[in-house]
N, C-alpha and C positions, 0 to 999 in steps of 0.2 A: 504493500500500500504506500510506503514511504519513497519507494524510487518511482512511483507513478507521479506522485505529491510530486516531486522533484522535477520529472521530467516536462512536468505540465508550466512548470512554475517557470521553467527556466524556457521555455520555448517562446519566439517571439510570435509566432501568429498560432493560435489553438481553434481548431474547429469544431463545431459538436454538435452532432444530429440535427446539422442544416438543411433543411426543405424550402423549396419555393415553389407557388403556385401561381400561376397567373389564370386570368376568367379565359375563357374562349368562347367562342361563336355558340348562341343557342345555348347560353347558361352552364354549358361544358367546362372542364379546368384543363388546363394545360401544365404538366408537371417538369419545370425545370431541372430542378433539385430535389432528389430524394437521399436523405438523412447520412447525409456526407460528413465525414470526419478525417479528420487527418490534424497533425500539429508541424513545424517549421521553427527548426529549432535554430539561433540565432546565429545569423551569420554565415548562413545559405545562400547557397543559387537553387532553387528547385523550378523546376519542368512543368507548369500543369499542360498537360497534353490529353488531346481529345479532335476528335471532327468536326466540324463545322455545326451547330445546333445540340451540342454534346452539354452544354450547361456552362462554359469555360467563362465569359465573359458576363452572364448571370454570377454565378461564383466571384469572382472577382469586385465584381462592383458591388457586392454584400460586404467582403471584406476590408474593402477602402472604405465602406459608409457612403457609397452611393444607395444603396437598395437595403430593405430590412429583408430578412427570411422570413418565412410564414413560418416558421419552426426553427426553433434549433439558439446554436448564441456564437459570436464570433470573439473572442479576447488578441488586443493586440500587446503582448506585455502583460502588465497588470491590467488595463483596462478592457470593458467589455463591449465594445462596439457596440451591438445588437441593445444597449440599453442605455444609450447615447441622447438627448435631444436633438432637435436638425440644429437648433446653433452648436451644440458640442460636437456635433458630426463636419461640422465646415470649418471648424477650429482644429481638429482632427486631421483633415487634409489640407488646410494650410502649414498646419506647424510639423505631424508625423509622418504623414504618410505621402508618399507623391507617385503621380501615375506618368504613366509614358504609352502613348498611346498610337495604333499602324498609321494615323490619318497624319503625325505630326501634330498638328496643333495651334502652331507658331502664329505671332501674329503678325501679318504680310506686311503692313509699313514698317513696321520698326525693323533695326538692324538684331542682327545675331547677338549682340552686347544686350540690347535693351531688351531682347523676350530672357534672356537670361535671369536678368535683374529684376524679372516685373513681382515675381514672388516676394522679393524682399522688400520692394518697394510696395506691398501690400502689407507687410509688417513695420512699415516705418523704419526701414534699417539705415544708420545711417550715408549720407554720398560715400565718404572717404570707402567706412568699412563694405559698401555696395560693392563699387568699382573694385576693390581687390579682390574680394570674392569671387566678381566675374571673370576678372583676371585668371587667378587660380583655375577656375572651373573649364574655362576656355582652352587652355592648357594639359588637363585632362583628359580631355575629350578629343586633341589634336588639333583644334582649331584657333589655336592662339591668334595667326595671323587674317583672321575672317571675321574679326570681331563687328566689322562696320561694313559688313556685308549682310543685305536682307535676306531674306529666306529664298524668293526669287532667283536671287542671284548664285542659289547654293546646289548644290546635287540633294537628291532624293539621302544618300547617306547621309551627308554632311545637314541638312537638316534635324534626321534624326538625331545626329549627336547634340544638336544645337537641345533638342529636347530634353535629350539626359542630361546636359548640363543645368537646363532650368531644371527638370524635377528635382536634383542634386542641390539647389541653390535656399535652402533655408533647414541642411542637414537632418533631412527625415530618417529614422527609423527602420521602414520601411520602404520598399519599390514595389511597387505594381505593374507592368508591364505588358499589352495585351496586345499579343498578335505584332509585335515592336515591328518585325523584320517584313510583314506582309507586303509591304508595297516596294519593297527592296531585290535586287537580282541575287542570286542565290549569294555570290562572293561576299556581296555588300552586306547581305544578311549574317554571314557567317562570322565578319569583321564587328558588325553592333554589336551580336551576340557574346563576342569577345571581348569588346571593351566594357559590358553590363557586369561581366564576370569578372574583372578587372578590377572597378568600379567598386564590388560588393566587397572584395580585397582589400582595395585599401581605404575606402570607406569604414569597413566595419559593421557592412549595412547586410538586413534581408531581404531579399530576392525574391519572387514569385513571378512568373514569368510564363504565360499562356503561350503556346510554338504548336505547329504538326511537321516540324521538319525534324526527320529523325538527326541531320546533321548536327542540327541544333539541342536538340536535349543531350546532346555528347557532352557538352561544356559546364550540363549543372550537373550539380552535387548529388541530384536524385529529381524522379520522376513522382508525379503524381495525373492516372490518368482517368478520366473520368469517360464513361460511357451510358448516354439517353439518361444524363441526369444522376448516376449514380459511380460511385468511387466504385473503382475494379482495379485488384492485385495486379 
């Protein structure tokens, strides 16, 4: 009982008999999630891997505190998502948790420096300590010298990094990562994949990370896959 106590404790994301239901047509339910569990012990890369309609992106945005479960409780840390208010839930993904998402995100006027920065500057941080931090991040990601280039101006990869640089930009806990590499050619996808994992290194951060490219779940620490809604070995 006591090394379960432990393992639960010490794990950064814990899941437990998460269900989600959505209505359908003709007073029907549509079953996303059926009573999934798993935990993500801190300072992982894990794999959620599944098919297209398999529950991965439902799953996911439970866990960031976009969506509640219809069952079940999400803990990230000590905290229990699942029992959050919507203001503790967007204070939750401002300060711990950040996502990365296949479409990018970025926002088209500004330069690669300023979608960096706009987290922080959502928290009031100060210019000086802003700008070094973009500095830093920009650097990380390998785009030190693109900082005042717009997303336009950028590849399809090198936007993405511009992404993980902002998710990275107000030191979350946690990554969420859905489908990051979709809209990338395989090379390019295999390179993101490798700087997330990177990333999670010397970060110090956990990883979750929705993929169907087998190439791609090589580089995490472990898989979790789910199929028609329900975790399978």
């Amino acid at each position: 009982m006591s090394e379960t106590l432990s393992t639960s404790t010490q794990a950064a994301i814990a899941v437990r008999g998460v269900s989600r239901v959505y209505p359908g047509p003709a007073g029907t339910e549509v079953l996303a999630l059926t009573d999934v569990s798993f935990e993500v012990p801190r300072g992982e890369l894990v794999a959620l891997v599944g098919r297209s309609g398999s529950g991965k992106t439902t799953l996911l945005n439970i866990i960031g505190g976009l969506d509640r479960p219809t069952a079940g409780t999400v803990r990230l840390g000590e905290r229990e998502v699942t029992s959050l208010s919507e203001r503790e839930r967007t204070a939750l993904r401002r300060d711990e948790v950040a996502f990365v998402f296949q479409t990018f995100g970025l926002v088209p006027m500004l330069t690669a420096a300023e979608n960096v920065g706009l987290p922080m500057r959502l928290r009031h941080v100060r210019p000086a300590e802003r700008e070094d931090r973009v500095a830093e991040l920009l650097e990380l990601v390998g785009l030190a010298k693109h900082g005042q280039q717009r997303p336009g101006e950028l590849s399809g990869g090198q936007q993405q990094r511009v992404a993980i640089a902002r998710a990275l930009a107000n030191s979350p806990q946690v990554l969420i990562a859905d489908e990051p590499t979709g809209q990338l050619d395989a090379e390019t996808g295999r390179t993101i994949m490798a700087l997330i994992q990177s990333v999670v290194r010397a970060q110090g951060m956990t990883a979750l990370v929705s993929t169907h490219d087998q190439s791609l779940m090589e580089l995490a620490d472990r898989t979790v896959r789910l199929q028609d809604g329900h975790l399978v070995d």
